[in-house]
C-alpha positions as CSV (number, residue, x, y, z in Angstrom):
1,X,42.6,-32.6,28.7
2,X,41.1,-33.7,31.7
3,X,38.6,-31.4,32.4
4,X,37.9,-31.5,28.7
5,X,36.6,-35.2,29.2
6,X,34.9,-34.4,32.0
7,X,32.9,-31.7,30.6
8,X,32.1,-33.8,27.4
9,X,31.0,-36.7,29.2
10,X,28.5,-34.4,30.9
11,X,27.7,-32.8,27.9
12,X,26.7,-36.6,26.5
13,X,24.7,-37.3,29.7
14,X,23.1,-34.2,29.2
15,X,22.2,-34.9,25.6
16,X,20.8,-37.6,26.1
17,X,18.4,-36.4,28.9
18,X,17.3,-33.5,27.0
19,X,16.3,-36.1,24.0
20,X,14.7,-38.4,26.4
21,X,12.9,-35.5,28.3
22,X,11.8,-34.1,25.0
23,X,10.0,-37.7,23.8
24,X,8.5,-37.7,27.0
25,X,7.0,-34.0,27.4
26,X,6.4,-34.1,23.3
27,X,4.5,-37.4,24.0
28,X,2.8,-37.2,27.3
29,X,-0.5,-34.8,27.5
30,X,-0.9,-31.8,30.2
31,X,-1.9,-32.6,32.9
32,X,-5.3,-31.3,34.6
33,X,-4.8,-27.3,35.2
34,X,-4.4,-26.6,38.8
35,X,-7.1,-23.6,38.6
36,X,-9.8,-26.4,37.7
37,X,-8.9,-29.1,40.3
38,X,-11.9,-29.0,43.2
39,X,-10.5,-27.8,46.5
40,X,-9.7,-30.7,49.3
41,X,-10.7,-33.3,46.6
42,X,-13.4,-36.1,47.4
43,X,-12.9,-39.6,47.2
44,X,-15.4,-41.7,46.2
45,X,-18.1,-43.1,48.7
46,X,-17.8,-47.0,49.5
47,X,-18.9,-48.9,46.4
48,X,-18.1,-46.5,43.8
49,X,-20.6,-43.9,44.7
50,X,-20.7,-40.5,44.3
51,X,-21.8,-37.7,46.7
52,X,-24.4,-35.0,45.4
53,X,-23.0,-31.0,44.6
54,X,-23.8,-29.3,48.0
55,X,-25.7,-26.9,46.1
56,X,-28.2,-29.5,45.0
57,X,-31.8,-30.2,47.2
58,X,-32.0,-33.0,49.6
59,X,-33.8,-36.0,48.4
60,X,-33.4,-39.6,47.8
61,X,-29.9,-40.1,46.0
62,X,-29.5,-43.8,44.6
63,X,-26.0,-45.3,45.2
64,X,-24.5,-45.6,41.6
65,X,-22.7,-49.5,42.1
66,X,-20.1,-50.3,38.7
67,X,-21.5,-53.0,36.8
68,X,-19.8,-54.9,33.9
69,X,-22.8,-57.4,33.0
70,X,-26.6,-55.9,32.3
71,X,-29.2,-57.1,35.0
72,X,-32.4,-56.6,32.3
73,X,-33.6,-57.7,29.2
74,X,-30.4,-57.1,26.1
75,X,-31.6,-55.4,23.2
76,X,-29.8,-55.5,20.0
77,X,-29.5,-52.3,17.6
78,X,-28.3,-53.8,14.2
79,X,-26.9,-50.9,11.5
80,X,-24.2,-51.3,8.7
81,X,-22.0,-49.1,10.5
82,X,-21.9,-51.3,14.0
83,X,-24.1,-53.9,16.6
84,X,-24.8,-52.6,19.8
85,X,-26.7,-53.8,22.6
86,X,-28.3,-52.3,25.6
87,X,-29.1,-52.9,28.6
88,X,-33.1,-52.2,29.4
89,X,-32.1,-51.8,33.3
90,X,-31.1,-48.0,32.6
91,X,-31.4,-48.1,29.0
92,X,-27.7,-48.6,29.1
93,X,-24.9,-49.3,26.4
94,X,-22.5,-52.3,27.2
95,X,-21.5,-53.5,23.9
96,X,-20.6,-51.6,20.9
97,X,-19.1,-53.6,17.8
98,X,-17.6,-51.4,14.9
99,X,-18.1,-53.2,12.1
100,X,-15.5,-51.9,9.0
101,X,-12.7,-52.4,11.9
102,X,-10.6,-55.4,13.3
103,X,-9.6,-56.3,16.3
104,X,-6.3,-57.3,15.5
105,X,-4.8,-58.7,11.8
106,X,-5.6,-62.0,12.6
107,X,-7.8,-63.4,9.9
108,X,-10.7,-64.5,12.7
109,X,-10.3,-61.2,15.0
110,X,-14.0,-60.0,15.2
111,X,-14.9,-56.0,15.1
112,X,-13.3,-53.6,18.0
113,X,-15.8,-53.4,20.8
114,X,-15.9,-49.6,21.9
115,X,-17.3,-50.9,25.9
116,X,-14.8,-54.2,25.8
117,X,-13.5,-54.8,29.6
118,X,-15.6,-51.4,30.2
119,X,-18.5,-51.1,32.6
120,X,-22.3,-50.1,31.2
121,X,-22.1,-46.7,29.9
122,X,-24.2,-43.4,30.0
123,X,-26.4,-43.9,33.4
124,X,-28.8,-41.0,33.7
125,X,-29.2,-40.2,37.8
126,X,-32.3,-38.6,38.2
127,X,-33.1,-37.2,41.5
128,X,-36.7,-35.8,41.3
129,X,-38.0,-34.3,44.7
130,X,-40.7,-35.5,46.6
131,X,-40.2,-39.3,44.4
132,X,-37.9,-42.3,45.0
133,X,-36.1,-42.5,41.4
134,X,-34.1,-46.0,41.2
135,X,-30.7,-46.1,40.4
136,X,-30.9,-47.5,37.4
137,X,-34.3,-47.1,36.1
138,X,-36.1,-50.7,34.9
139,X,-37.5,-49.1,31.5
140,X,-39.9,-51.8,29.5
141,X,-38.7,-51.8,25.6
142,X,-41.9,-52.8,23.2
143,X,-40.4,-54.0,20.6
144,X,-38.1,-57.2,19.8
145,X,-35.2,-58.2,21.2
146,X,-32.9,-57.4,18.0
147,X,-33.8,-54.0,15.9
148,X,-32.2,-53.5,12.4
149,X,-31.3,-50.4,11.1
150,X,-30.4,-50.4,7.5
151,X,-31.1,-46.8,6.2
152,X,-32.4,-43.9,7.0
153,X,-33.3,-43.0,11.4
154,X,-35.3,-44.8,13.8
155,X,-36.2,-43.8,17.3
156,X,-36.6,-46.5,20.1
157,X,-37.6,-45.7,23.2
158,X,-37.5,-47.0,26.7
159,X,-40.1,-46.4,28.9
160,X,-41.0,-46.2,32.7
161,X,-43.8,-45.1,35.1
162,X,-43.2,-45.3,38.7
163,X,-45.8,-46.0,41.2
164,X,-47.0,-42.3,41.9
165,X,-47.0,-41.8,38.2
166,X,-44.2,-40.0,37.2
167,X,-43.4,-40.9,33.7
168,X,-39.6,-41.3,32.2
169,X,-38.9,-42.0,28.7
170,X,-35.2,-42.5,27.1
171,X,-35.2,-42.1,23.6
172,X,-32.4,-43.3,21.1
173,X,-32.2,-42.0,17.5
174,X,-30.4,-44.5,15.6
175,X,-29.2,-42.7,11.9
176,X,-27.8,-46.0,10.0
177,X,-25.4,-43.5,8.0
178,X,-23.1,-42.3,10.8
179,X,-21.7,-43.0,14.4
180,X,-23.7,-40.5,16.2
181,X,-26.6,-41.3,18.7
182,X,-29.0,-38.6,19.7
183,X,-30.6,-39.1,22.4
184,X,-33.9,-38.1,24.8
185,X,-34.7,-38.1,28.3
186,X,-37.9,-36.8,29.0
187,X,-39.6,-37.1,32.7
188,X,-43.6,-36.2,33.2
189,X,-44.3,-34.8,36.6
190,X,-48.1,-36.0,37.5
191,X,-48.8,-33.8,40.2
192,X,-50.3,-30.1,40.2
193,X,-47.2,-28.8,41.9
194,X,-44.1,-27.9,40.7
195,X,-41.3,-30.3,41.4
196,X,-37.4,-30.0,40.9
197,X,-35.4,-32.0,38.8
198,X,-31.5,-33.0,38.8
199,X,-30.1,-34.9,36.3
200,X,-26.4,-36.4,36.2
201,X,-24.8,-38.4,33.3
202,X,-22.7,-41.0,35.2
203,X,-19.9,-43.0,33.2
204,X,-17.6,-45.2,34.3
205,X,-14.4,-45.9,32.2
206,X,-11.5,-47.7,31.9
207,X,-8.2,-46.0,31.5
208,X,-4.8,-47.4,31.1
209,X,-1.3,-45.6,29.8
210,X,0.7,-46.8,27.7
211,X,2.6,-43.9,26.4
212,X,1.8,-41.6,23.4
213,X,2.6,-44.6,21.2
214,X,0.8,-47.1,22.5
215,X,-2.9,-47.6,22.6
216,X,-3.2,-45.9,25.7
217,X,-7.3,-45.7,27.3
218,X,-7.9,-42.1,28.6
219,X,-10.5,-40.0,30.0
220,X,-10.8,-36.7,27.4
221,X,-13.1,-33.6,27.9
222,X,-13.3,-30.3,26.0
223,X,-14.4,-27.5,28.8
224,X,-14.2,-23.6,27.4
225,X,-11.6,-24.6,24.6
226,X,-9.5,-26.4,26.9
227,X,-8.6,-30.2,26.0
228,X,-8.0,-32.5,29.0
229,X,-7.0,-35.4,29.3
230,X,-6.6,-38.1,32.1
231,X,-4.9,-41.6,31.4
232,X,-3.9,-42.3,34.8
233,X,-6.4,-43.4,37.6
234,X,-7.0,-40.1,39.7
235,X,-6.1,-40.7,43.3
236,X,-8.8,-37.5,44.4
237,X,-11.5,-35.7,42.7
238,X,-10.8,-33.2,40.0
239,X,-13.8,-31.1,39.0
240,X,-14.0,-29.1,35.9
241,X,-16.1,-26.0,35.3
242,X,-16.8,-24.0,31.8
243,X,-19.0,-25.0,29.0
244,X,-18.3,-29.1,28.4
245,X,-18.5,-29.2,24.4
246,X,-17.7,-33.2,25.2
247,X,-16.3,-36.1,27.1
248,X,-15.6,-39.6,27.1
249,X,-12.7,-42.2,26.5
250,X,-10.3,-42.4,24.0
251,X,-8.3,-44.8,22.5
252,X,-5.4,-44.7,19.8
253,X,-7.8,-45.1,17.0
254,X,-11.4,-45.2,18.8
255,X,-13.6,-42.4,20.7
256,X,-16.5,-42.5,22.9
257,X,-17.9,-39.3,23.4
258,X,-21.2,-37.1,25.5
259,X,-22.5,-34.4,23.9
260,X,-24.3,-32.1,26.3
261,X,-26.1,-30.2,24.0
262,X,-26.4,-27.5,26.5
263,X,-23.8,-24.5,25.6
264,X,-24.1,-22.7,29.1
265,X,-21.6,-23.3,32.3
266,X,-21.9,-26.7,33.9
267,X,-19.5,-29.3,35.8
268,X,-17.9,-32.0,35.3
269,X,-16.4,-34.1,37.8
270,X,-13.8,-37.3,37.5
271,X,-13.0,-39.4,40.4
272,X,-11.1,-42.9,40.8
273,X,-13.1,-46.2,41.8
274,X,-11.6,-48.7,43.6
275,X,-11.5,-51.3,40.5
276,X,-8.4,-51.4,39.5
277,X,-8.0,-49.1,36.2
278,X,-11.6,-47.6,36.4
279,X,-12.7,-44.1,37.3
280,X,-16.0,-42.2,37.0
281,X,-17.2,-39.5,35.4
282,X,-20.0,-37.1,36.4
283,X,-21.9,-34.4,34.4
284,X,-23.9,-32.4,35.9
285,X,-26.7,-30.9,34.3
286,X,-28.3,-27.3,35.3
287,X,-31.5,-27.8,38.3
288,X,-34.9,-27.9,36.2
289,X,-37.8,-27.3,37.4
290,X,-41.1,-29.5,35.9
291,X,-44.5,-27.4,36.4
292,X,-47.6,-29.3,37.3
293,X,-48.6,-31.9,34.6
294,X,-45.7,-31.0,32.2
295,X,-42.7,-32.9,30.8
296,X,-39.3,-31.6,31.0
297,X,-36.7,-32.7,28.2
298,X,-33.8,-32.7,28.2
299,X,-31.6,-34.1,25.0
300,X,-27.9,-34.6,24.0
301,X,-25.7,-36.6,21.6
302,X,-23.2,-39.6,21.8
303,X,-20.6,-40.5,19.3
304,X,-19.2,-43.9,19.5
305,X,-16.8,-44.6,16.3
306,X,-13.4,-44.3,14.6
307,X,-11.0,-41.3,16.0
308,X,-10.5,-40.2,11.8
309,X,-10.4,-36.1,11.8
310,X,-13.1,-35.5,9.1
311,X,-15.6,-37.5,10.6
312,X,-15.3,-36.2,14.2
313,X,-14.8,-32.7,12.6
314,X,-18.2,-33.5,11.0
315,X,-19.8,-34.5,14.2
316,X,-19.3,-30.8,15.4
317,X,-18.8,-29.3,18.9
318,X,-15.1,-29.6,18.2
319,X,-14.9,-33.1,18.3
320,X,-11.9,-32.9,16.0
321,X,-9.6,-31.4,19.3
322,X,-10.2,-35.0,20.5
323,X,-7.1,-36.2,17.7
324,X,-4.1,-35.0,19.0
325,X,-2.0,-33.2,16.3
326,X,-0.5,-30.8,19.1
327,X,0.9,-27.5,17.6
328,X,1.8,-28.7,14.1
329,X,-1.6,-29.2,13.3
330,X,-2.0,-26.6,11.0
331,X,0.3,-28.7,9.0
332,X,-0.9,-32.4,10.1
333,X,-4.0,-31.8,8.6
334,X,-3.0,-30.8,4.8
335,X,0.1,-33.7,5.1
336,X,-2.9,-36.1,6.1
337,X,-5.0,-35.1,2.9
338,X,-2.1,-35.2,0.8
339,X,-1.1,-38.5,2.0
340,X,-4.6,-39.6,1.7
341,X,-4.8,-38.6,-1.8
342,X,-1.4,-40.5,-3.0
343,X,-2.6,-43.7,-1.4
344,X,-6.1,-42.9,-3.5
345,X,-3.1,-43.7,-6.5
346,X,-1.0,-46.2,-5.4
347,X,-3.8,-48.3,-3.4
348,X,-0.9,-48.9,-0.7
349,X,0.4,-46.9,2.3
350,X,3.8,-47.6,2.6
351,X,4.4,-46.7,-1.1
352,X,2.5,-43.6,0.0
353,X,4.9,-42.6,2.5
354,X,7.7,-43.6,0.7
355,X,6.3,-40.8,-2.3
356,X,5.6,-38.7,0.0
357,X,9.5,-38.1,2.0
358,X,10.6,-38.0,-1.6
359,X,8.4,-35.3,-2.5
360,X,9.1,-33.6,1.0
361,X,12.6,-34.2,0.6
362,X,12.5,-32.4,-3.0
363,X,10.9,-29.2,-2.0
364,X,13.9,-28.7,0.6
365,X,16.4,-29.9,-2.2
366,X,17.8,-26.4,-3.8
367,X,18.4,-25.0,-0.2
368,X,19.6,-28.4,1.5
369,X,21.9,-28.8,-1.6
370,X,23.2,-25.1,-1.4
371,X,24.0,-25.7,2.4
372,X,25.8,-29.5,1.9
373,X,27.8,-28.1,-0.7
374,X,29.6,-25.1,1.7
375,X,29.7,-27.4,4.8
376,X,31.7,-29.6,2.2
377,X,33.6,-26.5,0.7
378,X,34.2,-25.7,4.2
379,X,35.4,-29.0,5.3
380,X,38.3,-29.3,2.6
381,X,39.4,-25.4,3.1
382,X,39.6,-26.3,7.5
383,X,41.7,-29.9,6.3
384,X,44.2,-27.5,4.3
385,X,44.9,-25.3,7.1
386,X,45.2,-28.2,9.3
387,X,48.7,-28.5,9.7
388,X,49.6,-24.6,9.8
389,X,47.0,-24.8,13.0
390,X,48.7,-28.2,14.8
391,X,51.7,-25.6,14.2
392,X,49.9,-23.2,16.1
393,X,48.9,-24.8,18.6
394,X,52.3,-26.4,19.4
395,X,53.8,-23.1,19.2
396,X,51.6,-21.4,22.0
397,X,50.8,-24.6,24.0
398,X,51.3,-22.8,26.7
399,X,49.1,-20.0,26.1
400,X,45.5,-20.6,25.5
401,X,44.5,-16.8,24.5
402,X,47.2,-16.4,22.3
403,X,46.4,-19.9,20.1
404,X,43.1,-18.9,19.3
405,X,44.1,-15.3,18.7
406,X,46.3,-16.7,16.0
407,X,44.1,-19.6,14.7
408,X,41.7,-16.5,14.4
409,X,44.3,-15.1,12.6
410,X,44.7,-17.4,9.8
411,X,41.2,-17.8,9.2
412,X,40.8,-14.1,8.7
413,X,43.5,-14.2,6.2
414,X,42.9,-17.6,4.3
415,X,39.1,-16.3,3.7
416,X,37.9,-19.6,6.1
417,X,34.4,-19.3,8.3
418,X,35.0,-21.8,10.7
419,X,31.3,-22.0,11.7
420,X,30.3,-22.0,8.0
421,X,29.5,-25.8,8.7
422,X,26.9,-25.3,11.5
423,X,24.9,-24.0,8.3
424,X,24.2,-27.5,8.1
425,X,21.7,-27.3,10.9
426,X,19.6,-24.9,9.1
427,X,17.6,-26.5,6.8
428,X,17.1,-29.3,9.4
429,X,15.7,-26.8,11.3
430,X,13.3,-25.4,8.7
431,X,12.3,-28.9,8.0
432,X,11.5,-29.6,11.8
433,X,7.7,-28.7,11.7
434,X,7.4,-30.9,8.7
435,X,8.8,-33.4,10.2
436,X,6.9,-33.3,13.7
437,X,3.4,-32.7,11.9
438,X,4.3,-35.8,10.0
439,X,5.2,-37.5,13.2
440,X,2.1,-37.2,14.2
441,X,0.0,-38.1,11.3
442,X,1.6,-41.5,11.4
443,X,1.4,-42.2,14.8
444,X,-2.4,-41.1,15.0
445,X,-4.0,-41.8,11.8
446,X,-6.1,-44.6,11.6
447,X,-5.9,-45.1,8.2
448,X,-2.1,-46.6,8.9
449,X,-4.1,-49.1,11.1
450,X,-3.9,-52.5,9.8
451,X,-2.4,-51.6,6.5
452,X,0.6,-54.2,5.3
453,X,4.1,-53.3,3.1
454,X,6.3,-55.8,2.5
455,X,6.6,-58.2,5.5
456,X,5.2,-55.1,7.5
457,X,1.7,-56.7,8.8
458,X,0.1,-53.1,10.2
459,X,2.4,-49.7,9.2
460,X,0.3,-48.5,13.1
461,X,2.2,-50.7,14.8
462,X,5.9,-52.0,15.9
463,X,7.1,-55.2,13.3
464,X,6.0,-58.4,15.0
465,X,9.0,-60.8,13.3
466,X,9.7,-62.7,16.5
467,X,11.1,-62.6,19.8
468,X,15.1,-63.2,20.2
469,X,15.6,-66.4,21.8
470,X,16.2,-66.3,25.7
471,X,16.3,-62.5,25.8
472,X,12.6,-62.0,24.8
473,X,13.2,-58.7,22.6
474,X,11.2,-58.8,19.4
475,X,13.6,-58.8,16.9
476,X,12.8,-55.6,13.8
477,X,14.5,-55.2,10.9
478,X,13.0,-51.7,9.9
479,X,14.3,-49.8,12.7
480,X,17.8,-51.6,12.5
481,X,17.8,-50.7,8.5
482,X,17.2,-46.6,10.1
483,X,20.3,-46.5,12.4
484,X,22.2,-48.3,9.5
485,X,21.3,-45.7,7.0
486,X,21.8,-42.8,9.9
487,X,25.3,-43.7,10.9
488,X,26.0,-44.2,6.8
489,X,24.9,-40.8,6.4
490,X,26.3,-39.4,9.3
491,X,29.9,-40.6,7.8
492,X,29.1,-39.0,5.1
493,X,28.2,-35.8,6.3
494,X,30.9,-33.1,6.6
495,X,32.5,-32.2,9.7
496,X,36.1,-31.4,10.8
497,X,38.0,-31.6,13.5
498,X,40.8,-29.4,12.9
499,X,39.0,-26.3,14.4
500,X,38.5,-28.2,17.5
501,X,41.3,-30.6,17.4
502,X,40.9,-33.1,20.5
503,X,37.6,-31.4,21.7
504,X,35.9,-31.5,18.4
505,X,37.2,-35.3,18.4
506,X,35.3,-36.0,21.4
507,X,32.6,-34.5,20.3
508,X,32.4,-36.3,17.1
509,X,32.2,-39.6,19.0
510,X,29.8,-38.5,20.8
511,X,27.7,-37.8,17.8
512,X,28.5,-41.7,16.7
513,X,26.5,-42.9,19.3
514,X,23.3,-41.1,17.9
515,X,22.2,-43.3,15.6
516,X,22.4,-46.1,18.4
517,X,20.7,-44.2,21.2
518,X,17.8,-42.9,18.0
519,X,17.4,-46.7,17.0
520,X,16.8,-48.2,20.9
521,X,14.2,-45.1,21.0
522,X,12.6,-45.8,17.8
523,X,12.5,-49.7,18.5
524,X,8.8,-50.0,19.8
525,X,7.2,-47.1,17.5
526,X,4.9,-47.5,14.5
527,X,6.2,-48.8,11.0
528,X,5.3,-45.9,9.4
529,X,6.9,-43.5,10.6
530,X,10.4,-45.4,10.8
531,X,10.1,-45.9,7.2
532,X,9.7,-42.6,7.1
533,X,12.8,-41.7,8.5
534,X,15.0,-45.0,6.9
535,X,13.7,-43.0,3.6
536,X,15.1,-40.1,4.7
537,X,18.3,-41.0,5.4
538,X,18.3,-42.7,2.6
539,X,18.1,-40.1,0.6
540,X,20.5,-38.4,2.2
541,X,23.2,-40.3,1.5
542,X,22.3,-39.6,-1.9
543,X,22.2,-36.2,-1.9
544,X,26.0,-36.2,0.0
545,X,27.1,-38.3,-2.6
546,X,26.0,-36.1,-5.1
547,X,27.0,-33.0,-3.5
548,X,31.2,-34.8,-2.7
549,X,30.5,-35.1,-6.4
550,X,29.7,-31.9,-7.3
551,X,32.6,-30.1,-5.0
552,X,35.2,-32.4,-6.7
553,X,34.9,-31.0,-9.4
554,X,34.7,-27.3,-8.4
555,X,37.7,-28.0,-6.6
556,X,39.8,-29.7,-9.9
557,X,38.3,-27.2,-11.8
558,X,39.3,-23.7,-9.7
């Protein structure tokens, strides 16, 4: 019997690593694939800069310096979708209010600011040979200081001609009806020769992890297909090569994106700066060459908005790979809609999510029914033969092989499938999918954010009741009500101990503490989903009642 604690107490420890382990792989993204990494990575040059590609021609390369504050004139794009403001010096973007979103549920919290605690974004690095480009580029704006948008699209464009007369324009296309920016950089050479042209899209971001359920910043590109992702400052350079449908930085709810525009091979390098939790991001566009008196241009897209799947599926280039439904997202998407369109009914989401575990729970119903009711059949047929099997067992104490030869024995003969109650597992397993795409439409969905149920402020987010006096844990009532209703309906569930006798004991116990180790786990993530899961066990209790019902009276009846 000692061993058999040993092994047990193992067999808990190793439980409970494999469930940790799994939250942690299921929630943490891949990290950067080795094949794409640069060789004998580069750190950055002192202030932030980065070096030019070796490939690219000599020439006078400005110094790109982070900056958190503009250094020119601010001007103000006004639309009913957001206010943004930009930065002449560059033609840069350093503020970008959403306006149909919150902050916070505070009744004062002002809109989310896409660039808040962010340097400027979207530098445009020209390096044109034979001409001293500045880093960032003092373009003269002609119009006001504040431009309003309401309806329909509106170009504004910077402009800038440097002393030997080379001409640069950056044109923004503001659409009042959606997110998306395009955008325009044209450059006139004035000379009769041909001169080359680089152009690199430098943005520097800030990134901090917080885990898959909290509103961790990363960096996020799309190259040939592949999704990666960097939430952690980069201690080297990593360089990525393909076709870059997009990149930016990502928040829970929130995306800023580049759109290159370009469809062929390119790079894309990420490095981090010495501020703490910034890093930079290059994009390299193809050398161009600009015949004699001609302008080259060279366009591209920006998306600044909400991270909701149909409108960054709209956008194109993929941007919907940017919400991260992992491999159930073949069934994320529909569970979305459909939860979409039952909160179109009942106007609130946490009646929606209650409906919608009913409904879930109902389509599994005949076969989780079926499968209850011979775990249960099961059950009382093992707690019959119970004492002919303590006989056994005393009988051939001594003898290992021939007790379970017997015990073997008497099920044979008393018509008895001992593993007739690991059925139980199956229909869990069927529902698993289900379960994890619905996982994930709750933790990611922005239309959870800020929506209230009960004395639930925002379903996205942990309860915020109040901290526990001189321990400083916030106190929750939802997750407590879920390991309630799970131990309940672990009681209830069928399982005996008389194949096993002390071994299936300690095994059971170990199964007690489930509901314990599920709740401390469950403790900091959203509302929605833990109601989702209190339902559920809920309604499983239910069901068992019904089904100890329903085999009661087989059993008086037979």
């Amino acid at each position: 019997m000692g061993d058999n604690k040993v092994n047990y107490v193992i067999f808990l420890v190793l439980s409970i690593a494999i469930i940790f382990g799994y939250t942690y792989f299921f929630t943490e993204p891949p990290p950067p694939k080795p094949q794409q990494q640069a060789q004998g990575g580069a750190s950055p040059a002192p202030g932030g800069s980065t070096s030019p590609p070796a490939e690219v021609f000599e020439g006078n390369l400005p110094r790109q310096s982070v900056q958190l504050t503009p250094s020119g004139r601010v001007i103000t794009i006004d639309t009913p979708l957001y206010t943004g403001k930009i930065d002449t010096a560059g033609a840069r973007i350093f503020k970008w209010d959403l306006k149909k979103y919150n902050d916070n549920t505070n009744g004062d919290s002002g809109p989310v600011d896409l660039f808040k605690d962010s340097p400027l974004g979207f530098s445009t690095l020209l390096r044109l040979e034979g001409y001293n480009i500045p880093e960032y580029i003092p373009f003269e704006f002609g119009g006001q200081d504040e431009v309003r948008v309401t309806d329909g699209k509106r170009d504004i464009s910077f402009s800038w001609t440097s002393p030997e007369g080379v001409a640069i324009k950056k044109i923004y296309e503001i659409d009042a009806a959606t997110y998306t920016l395009k955008q325009r950089f044209e450059v006139t050479n004035p000379s009769s020769a041909s001169v080359r042209e680089k152009l690199d899209i430098v943005w520097d971001g800030h990134i901090e992890h917080h885990g898959r359920e909290g509103n961790t910043k990363s960096f996020v590109a799309l190259v040939s297909s592949d999704l990666e992702r960097v939430d952690k400052k980069p201690k080297s350079e990593t360089q990525y090569s393909g076709v870059v449908e997009w990149f930016g930085y990502s928040q829970k709810y929130f995306i800023s994106t580049f759109l290159p525009e370009t469809g062929a091979s390119t790079t894309l390098s990420v490095n981090g700066l010495p501020e703490e939790g910034l890093m930079r991001s290059v994009y390299s566009y193809p050398e161009d060459t600009i015949p004699g008196g001609k302008t080259s241009a060279t366009s591209w897209e920006v998306y600044l908005g909400p991270l909701e799947y149909d409108i960054v599926k709209a956008v194109g280039y993929n941007l919907q790979e940017s919400v991260n439904y992992g491999w159930v997202e073949f069934l994320a998407k529909p569970l979305l809609d459909f939860l979409k369109w039952l909160n179109g009914y009942f106007h609130n989401f946490g009646i929606s999510i209650i409906v919608i575990t009913v409904i879930i729970r109902l389509l599994f119903l005949p076969l989780t029914i079926k499968s209850m009711i011979s775990m249960k059949k099961t059950q009382i047929q093992m707690e019959k033969l119970k004492p002919k099997m303590d006989a056994i067992r005393e009988k051939f104490k001594d003898d290992k092989a021939k007790q379970n030869s017997e015990i073997m024995k008497l099920y044979t003969s008393s018509g008895v499938n001992p593993l007739a109650t690991l059925g139980g597992c199956f229909p869990l397993l069927i529902q698993l999918p289900v379960f994890i795409a619905l996982y994930d439409v709750l933790l990611h969905s922005i239309d959870l954010r800020h929506s209230a149920f009960l004395w639930i402020q925002d379903l996205s987010e942990p309860e915020t009741l109040f901290d526990i006096p001189g321990v400083g844990i916030p106190f929750r009532i939802l997750p407590l009500l879920m390991g309630v209703s799970w131990f309940i309906s672990q009681k209830m569930t069928p399982m005996t101990t008389a194949a096993g006798g002390e071994s299936m004991q300690l095994q059971m116990k170990m199964m007690q503490f489930m509901p314990i180790i599920f709740t401390v786990m469950f403790w900091g993530l959203p509302s929605g989903l833990i109601l989702y899961w209190t339902v559920s066990n809920i309604l499983s209790i239910f069901q068992q009642m019904y089904v100890n019902h329903r085999v009661s009276i087989m059993q008086g009846g037979s």
